[in-house]
C-alpha positions as CSV (number, residue, x, y, z in Angstrom):
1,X,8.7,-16.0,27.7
2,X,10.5,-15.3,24.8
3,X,10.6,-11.5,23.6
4,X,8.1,-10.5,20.4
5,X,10.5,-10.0,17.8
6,X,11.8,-13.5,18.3
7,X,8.0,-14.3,16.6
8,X,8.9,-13.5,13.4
9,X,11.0,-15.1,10.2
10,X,11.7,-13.7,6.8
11,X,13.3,-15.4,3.5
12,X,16.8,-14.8,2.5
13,X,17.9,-13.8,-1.3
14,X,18.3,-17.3,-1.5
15,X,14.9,-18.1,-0.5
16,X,15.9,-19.8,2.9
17,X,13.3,-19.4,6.1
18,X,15.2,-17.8,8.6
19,X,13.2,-17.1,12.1
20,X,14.7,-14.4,14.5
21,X,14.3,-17.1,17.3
22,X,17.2,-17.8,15.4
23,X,19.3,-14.9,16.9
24,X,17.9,-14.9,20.4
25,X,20.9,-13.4,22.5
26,X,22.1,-11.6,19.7
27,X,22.4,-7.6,18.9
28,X,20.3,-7.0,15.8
29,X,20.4,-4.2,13.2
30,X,17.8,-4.5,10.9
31,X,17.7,-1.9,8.0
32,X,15.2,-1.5,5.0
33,X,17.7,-1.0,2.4
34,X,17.8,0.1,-1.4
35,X,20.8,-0.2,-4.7
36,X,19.4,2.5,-6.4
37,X,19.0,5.1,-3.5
38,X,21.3,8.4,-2.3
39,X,21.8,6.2,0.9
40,X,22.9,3.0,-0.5
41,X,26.7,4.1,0.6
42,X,25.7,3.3,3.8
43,X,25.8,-0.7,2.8
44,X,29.4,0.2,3.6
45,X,29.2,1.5,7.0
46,X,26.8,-1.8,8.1
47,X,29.3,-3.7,6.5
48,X,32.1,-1.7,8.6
49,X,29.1,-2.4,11.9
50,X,29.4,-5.8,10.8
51,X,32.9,-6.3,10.9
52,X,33.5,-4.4,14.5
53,X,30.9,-5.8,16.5
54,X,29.9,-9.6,15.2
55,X,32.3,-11.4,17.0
56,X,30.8,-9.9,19.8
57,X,27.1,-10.5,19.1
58,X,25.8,-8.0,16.4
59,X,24.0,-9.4,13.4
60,X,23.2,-7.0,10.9
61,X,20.0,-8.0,8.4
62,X,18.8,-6.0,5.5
63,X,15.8,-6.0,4.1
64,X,15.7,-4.5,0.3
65,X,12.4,-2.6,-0.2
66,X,11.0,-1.2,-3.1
67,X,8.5,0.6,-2.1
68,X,10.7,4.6,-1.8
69,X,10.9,5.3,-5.5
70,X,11.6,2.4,-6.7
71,X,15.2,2.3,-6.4
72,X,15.2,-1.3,-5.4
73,X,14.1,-2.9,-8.9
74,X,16.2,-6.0,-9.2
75,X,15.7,-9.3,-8.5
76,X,17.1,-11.2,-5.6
77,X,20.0,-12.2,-7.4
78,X,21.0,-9.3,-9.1
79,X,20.7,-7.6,-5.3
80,X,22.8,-10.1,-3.4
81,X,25.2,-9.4,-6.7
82,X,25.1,-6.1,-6.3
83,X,25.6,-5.9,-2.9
84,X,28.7,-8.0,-2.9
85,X,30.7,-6.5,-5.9
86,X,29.9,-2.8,-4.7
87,X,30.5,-2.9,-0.6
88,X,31.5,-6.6,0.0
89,X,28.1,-7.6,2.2
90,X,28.9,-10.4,4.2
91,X,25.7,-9.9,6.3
92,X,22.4,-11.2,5.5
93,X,19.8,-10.0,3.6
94,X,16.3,-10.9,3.3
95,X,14.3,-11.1,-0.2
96,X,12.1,-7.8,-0.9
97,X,9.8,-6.9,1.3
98,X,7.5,-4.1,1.8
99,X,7.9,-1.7,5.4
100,X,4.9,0.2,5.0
101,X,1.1,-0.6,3.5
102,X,-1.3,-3.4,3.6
103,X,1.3,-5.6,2.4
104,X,4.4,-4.6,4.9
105,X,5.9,-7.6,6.3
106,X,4.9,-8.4,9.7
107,X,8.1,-7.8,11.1
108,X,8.4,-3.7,9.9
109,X,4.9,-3.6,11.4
110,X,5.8,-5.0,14.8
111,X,9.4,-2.7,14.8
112,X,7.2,0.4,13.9
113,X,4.8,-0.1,16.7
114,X,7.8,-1.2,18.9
115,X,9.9,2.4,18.1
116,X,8.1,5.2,16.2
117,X,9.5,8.0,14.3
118,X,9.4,11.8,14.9
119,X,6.4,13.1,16.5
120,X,5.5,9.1,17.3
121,X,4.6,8.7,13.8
122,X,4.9,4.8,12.4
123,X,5.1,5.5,8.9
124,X,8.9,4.6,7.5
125,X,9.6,7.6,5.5
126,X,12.8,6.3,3.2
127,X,15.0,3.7,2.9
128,X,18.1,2.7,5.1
129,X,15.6,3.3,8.4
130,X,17.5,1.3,11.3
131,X,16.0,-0.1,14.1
132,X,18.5,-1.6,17.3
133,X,16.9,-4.2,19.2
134,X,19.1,-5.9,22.5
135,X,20.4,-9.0,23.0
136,X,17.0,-9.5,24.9
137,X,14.9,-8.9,22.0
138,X,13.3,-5.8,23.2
139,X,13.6,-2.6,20.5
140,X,15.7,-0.5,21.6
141,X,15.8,2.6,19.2
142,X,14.7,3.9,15.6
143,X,17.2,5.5,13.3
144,X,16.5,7.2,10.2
145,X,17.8,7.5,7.0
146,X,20.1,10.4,7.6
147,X,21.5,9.2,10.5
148,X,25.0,7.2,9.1
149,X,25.8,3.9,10.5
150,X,28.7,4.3,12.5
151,X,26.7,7.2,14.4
152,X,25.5,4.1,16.4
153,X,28.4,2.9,16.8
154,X,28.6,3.8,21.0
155,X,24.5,2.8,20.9
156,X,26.1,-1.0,19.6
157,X,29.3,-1.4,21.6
158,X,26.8,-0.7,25.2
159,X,24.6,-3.3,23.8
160,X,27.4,-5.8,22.8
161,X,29.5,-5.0,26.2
């Protein structure tokens, strides 16, 4: 039986349906992320992730959210742009979605269930929260927004080994 995670699909900046059955096997890295935010540096150090480990099995998908104050306000293009010219994103990122609410995308609702927060709260509290989830699909840890990407580097290289 395949793991939960592998249940769920999102849409690229470009609008393409992309399922996570997709990258069964695979190390994933999925991050809300923001342009506008005090964190949005860290595009770097995924990018840095992204280079290390994806020949051997890491995929690294953000997923631009609006909802921390507002500092993803562009449209797709002007995102994928964005994230090209400033820190040379090679990984992929999904269209805007929402992590928290009535209207967060099924996905960020299964991860928060999978791996809550401090004091087992669900609630994403600001952009460029990371959750690692095994080549098996099962979640493996949550990571917030303070903690820099290449703090997981020795978390990815165990899971990638």
């Amino acid at each position: 039986m395949a793991a939960p995670i592998y249940q769920f699909a999102f849409k690229t900046l470009d609008g393409r349906e992309v399922s996570l059955a997709d990258y069964a096997g695979k190390v994933l890295l999925l991050v809300n992320t923001a342009s506008r935010c005090g964190f949005t540096p860290q595009y770097a150090g995924l990018e840095a992730l992204q280079q290390e480990f994806g020949s051997q099995g890491l995929a690294v998908i953000g997923f631009p959210c609006n909802q921390f104050g507002k500092q993803e306000p562009g449209s797709h293009g002007e995102i994928g742009a964005f994230c090209q010219k400033h820190y040379g994103v090679t990984f992929t990122l999904s269209e805007k979605v929402e992590v928290n609410g009535a209207a967060a995308h099924p996905l960020f609702r299964y991860l928060k269930k999978a791996a809550p927060g401090v004091l087992g709260s669900e609630a994403i509290k600001w952009n460029f929260t990371k959750f690692l989830v095994g080549r098996d699909g099962t979640v493996v840890r949550r990571y917030g927004s303070m903690t820099p990407p290449s703090a997981l580097a020795d978390d990815i290289r165990k899971l990638c080994s």
